[in-house]
C-alpha positions in Angstrom: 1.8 -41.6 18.8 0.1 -45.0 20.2 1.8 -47.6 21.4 -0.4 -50.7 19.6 -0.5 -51.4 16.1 -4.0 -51.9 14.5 -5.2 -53.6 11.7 -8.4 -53.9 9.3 -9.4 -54.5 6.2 -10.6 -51.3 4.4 -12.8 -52.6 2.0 -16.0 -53.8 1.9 -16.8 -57.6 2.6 -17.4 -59.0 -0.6 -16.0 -60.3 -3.5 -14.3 -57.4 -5.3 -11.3 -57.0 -7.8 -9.1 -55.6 -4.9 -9.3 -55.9 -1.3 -6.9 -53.8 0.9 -5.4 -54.7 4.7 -4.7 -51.2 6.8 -2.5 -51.3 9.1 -1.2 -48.8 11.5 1.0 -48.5 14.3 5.1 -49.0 15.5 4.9 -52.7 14.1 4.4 -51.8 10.6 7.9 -52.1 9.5 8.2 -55.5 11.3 4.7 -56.9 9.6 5.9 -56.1 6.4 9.1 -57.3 6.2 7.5 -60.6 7.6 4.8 -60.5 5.0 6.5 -59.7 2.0 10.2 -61.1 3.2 11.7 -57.8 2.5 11.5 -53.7 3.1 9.9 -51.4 0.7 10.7 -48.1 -0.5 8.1 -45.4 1.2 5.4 -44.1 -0.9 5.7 -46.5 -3.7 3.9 -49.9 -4.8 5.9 -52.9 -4.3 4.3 -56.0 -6.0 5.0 -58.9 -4.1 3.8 -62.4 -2.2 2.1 -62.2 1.0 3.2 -65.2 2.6 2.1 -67.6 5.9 4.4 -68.2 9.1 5.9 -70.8 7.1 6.4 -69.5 3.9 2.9 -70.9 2.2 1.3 -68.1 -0.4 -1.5 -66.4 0.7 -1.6 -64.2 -2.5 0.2 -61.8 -4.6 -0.5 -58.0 -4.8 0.6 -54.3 -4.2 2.5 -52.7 -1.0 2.6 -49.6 0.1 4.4 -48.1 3.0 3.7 -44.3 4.3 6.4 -44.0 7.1 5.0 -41.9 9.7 4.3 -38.6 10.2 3.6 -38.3 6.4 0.4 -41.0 6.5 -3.3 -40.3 7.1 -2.9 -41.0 10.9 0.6 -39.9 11.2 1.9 -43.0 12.1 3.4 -46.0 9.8 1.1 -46.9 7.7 1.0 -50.6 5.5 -1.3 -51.1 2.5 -1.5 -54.5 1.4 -4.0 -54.5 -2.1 -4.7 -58.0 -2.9 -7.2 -60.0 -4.9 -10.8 -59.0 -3.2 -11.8 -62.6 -1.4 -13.1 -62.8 1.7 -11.0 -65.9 2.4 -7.8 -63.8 1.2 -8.7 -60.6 3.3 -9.0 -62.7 6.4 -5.8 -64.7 6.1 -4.0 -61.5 5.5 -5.9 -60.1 8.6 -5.5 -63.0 10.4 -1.3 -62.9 9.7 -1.2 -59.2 10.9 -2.7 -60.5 13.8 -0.4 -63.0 14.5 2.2 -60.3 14.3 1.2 -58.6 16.8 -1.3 -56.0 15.5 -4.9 -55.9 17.4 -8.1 -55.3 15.6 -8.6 -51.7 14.5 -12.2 -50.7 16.3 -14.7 -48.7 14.0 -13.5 -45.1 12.9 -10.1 -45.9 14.6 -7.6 -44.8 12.2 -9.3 -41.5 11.3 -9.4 -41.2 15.5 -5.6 -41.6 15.7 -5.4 -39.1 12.2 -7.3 -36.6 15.0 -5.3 -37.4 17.7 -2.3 -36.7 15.7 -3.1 -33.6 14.6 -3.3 -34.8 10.7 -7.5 -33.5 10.8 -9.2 -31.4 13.4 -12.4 -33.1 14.5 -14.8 -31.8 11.4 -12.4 -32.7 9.3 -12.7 -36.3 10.5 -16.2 -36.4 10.2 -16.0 -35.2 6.7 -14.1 -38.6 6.2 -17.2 -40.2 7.2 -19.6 -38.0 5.6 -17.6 -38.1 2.0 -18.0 -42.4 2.2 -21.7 -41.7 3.0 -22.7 -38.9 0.8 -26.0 -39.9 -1.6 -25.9 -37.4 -3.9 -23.3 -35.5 -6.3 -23.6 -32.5 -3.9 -23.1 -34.1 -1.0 -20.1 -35.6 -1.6 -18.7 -31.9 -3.0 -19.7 -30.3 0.3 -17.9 -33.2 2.4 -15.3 -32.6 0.1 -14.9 -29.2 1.4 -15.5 -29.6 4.6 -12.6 -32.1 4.3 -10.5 -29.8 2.7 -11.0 -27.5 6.1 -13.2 -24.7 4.5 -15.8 -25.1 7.7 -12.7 -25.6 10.5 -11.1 -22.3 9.1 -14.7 -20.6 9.2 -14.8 -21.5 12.9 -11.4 -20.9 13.4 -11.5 -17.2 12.1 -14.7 -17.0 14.4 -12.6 -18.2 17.7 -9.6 -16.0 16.6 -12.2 -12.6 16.5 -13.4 -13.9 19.9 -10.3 -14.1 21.7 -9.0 -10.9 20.4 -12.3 -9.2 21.5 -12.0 -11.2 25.0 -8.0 -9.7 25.4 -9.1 -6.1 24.9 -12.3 -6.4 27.4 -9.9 -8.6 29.7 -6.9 -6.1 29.8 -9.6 -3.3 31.2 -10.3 -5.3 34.3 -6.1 -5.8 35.0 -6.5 -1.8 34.9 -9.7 -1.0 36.5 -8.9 2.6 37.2 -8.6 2.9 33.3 -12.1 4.4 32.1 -13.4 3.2 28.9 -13.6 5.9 26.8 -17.3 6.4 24.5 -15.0 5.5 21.3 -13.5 2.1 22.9 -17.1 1.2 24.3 -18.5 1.8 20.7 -15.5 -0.1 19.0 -16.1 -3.0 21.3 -20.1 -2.9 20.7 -19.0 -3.1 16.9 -16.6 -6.2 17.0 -19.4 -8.3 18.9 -22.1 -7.0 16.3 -19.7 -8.5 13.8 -18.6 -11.5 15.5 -22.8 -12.0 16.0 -23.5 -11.3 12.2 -20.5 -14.0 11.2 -21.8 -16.7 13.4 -25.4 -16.1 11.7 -24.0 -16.1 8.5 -22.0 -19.8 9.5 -25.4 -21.1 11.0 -27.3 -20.6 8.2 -24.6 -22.5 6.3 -24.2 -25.1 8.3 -28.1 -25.7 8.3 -27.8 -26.1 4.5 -25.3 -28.7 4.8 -26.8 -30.4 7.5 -29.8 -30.7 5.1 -27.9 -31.9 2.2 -25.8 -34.4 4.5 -29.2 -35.9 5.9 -32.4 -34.7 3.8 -35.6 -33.6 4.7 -38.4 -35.7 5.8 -41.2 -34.7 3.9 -44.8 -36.3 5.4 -47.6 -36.4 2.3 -50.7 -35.8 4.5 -54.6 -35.3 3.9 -58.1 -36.8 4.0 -59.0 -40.0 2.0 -58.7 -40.5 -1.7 -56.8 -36.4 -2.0 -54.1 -37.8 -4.7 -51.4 -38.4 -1.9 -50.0 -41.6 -3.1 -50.6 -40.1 -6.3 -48.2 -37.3 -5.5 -45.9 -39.7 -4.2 -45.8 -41.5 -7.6 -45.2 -38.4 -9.6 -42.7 -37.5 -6.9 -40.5 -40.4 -7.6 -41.1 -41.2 -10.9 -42.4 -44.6 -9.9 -45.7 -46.5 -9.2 -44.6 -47.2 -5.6 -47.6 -46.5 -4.2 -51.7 -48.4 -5.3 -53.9 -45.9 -7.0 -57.5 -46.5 -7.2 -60.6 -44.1 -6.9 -61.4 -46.1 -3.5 -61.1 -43.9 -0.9 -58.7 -45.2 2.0 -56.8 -47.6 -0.2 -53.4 -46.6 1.7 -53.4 -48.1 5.1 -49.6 -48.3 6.3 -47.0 -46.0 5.6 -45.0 -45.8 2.4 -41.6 -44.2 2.7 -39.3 -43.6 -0.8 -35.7 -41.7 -0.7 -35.8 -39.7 -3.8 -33.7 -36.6 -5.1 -34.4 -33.6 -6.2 -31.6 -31.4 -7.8 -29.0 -33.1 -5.0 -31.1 -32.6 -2.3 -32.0 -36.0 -0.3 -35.5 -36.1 0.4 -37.4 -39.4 2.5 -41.0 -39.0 1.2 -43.8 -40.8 3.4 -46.9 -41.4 2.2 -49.9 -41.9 5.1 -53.5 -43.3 5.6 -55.8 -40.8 4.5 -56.7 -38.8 7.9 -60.6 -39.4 8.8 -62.5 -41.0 11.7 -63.5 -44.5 10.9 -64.7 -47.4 12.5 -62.7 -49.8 10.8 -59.7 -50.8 13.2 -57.2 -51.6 10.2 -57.7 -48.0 8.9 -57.8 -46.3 12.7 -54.2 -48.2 12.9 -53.2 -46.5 10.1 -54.8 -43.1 11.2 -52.8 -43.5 14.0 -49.2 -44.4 12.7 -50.2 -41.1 10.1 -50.8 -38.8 13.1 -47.3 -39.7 14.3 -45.4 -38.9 11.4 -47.0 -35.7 11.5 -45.1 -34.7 14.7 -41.8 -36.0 13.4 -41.9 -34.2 9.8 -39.3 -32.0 9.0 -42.3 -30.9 6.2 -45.7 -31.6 6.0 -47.0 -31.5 2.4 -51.1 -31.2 3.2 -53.1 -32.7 0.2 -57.1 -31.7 -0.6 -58.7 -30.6 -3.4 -60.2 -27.6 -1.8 -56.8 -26.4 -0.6 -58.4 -25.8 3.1 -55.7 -27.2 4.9 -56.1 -29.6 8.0 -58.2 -29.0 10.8 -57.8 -28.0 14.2 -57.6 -31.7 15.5 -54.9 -32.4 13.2 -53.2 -29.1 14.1 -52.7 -29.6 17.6 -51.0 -33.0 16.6 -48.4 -31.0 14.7 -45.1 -29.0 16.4 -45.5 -25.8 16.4 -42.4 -24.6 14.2 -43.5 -27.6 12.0 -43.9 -25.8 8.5 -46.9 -26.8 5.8 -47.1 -26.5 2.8 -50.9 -26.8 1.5 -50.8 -28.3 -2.0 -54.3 -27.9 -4.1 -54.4 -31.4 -6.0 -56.8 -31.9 -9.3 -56.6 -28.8 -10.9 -57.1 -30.4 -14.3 -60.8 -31.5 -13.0 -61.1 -27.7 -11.5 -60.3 -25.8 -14.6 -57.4 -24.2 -12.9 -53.7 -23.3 -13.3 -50.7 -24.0 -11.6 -49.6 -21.7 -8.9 -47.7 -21.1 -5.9 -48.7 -18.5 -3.6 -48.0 -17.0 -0.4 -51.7 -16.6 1.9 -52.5 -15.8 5.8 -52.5 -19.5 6.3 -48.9 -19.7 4.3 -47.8 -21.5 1.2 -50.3 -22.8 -1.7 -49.7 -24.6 -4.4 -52.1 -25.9 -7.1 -51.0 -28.7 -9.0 -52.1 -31.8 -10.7 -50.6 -35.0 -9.6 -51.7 -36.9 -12.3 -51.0 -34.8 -15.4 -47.6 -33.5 -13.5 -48.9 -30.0 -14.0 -47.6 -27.7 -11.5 -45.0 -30.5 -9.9 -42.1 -28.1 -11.2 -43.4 -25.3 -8.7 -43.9 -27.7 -5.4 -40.2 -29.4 -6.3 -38.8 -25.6 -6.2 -40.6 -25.1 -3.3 -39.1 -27.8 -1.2 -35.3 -26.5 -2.5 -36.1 -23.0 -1.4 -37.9 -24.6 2.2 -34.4 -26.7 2.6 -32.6 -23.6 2.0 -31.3 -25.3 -1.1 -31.0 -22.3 -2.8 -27.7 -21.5 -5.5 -25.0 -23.1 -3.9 -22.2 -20.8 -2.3 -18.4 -21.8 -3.2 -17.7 -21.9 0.2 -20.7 -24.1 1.3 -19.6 -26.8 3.3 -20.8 -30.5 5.2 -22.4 -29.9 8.5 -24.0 -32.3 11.2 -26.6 -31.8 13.9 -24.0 -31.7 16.9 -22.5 -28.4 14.8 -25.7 -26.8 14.6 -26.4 -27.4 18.4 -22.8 -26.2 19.4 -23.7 -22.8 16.8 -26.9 -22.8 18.7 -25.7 -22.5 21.9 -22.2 -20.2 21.1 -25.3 -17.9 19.8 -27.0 -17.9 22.8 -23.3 -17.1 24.9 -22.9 -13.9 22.0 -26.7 -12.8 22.2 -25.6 -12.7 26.2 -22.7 -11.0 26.6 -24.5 -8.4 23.8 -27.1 -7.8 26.4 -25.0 -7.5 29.1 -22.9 -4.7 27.4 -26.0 -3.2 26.2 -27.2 -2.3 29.8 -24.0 -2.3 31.5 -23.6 -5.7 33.3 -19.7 -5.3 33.7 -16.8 -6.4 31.7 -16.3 -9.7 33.3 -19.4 -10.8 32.4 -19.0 -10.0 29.1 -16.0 -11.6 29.0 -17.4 -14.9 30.8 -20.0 -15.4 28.0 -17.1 -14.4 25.4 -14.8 -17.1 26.8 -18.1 -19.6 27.2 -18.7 -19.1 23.4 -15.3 -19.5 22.6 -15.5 -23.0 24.3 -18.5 -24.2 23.1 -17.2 -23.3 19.1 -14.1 -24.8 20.0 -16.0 -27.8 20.6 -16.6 -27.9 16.5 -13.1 -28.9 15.5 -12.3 -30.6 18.8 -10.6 -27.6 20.7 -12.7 -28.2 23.4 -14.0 -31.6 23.5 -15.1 -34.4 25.9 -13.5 -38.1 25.7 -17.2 -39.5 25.9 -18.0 -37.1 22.8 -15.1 -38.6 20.9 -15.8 -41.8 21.7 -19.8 -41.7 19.9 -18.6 -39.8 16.8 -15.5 -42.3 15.6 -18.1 -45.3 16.8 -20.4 -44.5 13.8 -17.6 -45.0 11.3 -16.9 -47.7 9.3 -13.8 -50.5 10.4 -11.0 -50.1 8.4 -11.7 -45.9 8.0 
């Protein structure tokens, strides 16, 4: 428990219907009473008149008091729902103040929830993820990830770890004890498995980190190919200026759309070509650089070539493309999507829509969007980069039972795995590190 009380209003600024005060800390009890001029019953709404110092109405409403530890942060808790003014939220915020509570910083009460022990540290985050979720599925998957379905994965992961670390540990307390062929193969077998259910959570949490933030999908191509075309059809709007004149786009055009829950930021580019006109090299330019930052790269011709060795080498090398064959109306040909040396192919028409069905089930299946899994959960980048390098710790201590390293280093890269997984729900985790993921919330959450 904290010794402060904190305050903030929890609703957006605005004019609204309701606007609600938080506050949290040992002074609630005292705030209230001087607010309302009288205790509440825990856990149930109290209509009453929030009043001034003096006695002077600030506004009437609902009170609700969660005495501590059953409240969101797990200490006392005040909820004062008023009328949704911003002149009425800031008198009640400024009264709390005036009692003695200090401003809540951003993300504060879901840090003290975490520092309670109410929500390990992805749990938290799914707090943050739920308010920010743009689509139907995300907010299901930050639901569950809320609910603890992607703590209890990890936690089931640590468990097997330590388990495997206390039977590899106890051999070096007893180094005249052999290891027999049947314990050596047993403990080969438990890391295989502990490797196969970190994949299996990886792969997961790359889905949800791809729901939670989208894929950035760069429609690239020479001059006049049907990309803002393809970006019209895309989005179901007329974003982007279509004409038969080749470099009409000049500047980027970027458009969030959806496609079956999956968030998707769409950038349309200047047609790729040298050219002496210094408006259109600009745009050349800015085109070649979202090239390298694509999570996708949806190459546009009509001849379904794909993009020269110039523009290759301005690509990343894990950076996937998709070649889509535009104008298959005027080519007498039929939507497809096939698999060649050079990787996928699509033939579509932008304009008539035909074959638009195949390149949007092509972008699910690249996102790893495929039929989502009942246990599927929300996922950031710093989880996939703590997976990452737990993997790297397993794929270790693997190899160094494989060709007989010793047991302690085995068990160093068990117990450095263990760490950095820990790191997930917050076993194992740096102040700084705390600090950067509660700053990103909202005030008042």
């Amino acid at each position: 428990m904290t010794a402060d009380t904190i305050v903030a209003v929890a609703t957006p600024p605005g004019v609204g219907g309701v606007g609600i005060v938080r506050v949290s800390g040992p002074l609630v009890p005292q705030i209230g009473l001087a607010i309302l001029g009288r205790s509440i019953a825990p856990r149930q709404a109290s209509f009453g008149v929030f009043r001034e110092a003096d006695g002077d109405f600030i506004d009437e409403g609902i009170a609700l008091l969660f005495p501590a530890p059953r409240s969101f942060t797990g200490e006392d808790v005040l909820e004062l729902q008023g009328h949704g003014g911003p002149v009425v939220m800031d008198l009640l915020l400024r009264r709390c103040l005036e009692l003695g509570a200090r401003p809540a910083r951003p993300g504060e009460f879901t840090e003290r929830a975490y520092l309670n022990g109410k929500l390990d540290l992805a749990q938290a985050e799914a707090v943050a993820d739920l308010i920010e979720s743009s689509t139907a599925l995300a907010v299901r998957l930050a639901g569950r990830s809320l609910q603890g379905v992607f703590s209890r994965r990890i936690e089931t992961l640590i468990e097997h770890l330590i388990q495997l670390r206390m039977y590899i540990e106890a051999t070096l307390d007893f180094p005249d004890e052999d290891i027999d062929d049947a314990s050596a193969s047993a403990v080969t077998e438990d890391l295989r498995q502990i490797i196969e259910m970190t994949r299996q959570i990886m792969a997961e949490a790359h889905q949800g980190q791809v729901i939670r933030e989208g894929l950035a999908v760069v429609i690239a191509g020479p001059p006049n190919a049907g990309k803002s075309t393809l970006l019209n059809a895309l989005s179901g709007t007329d974003a982007a200026i279509v004409t038969p004149i080749p470099g009409t786009t000049r500047d980027l055009l970027k458009l969030d759309i959806q496609i079956d829950g999956l968030p998707i930021r769409i950038i349309d580019t200047a047609g790729i070509r040298h050219s002496e006109d210094p408006v259109e090299q600009e745009g050349v330019r800015r085109a070649r650089a979202q090239l390298v930052e694509a999570d996708l790269v949806l190459w546009i011709d009509e001849t379904a070539e794909g993009p020269d060795e110039s523009i290759r080498n301005d690509l990343p090398a894990d950076c996937p493309i998709i070649r889509v064959r535009n104008k298959i109306d005027l080519l007498g040909l039929t939507p497809q999507c096939s698999e060649t040396d050079a990787g996928t192919e699509i033939a579509l028409s932008a304009a008539t829509g035909a074959g638009l069905d195949l390149l949007r089930a092509h972008l699910k299946t690249r996102a790893g969007l495929g039929a989502t899994p009942e246990g599927a959960f929300i996922a950031r980048r710093r989880h996939l980069d703590a997976l990452n390098r737990g993997w790297r710790h397993l794929q270790a201590a693997q190899h160094n039972l494989a060709h007989g390293a010793g047991a302690e280093l085995v068990a160093d890269e068990l117990f450095q795995a263990q760490n950095v997984f820990g790191e997930i729900t917050g076993q194992f985790t740096p102040d700084d590190l705390l600090g950067r993921i509660f700053s990103s919330f909202c005030i008042g959450k």
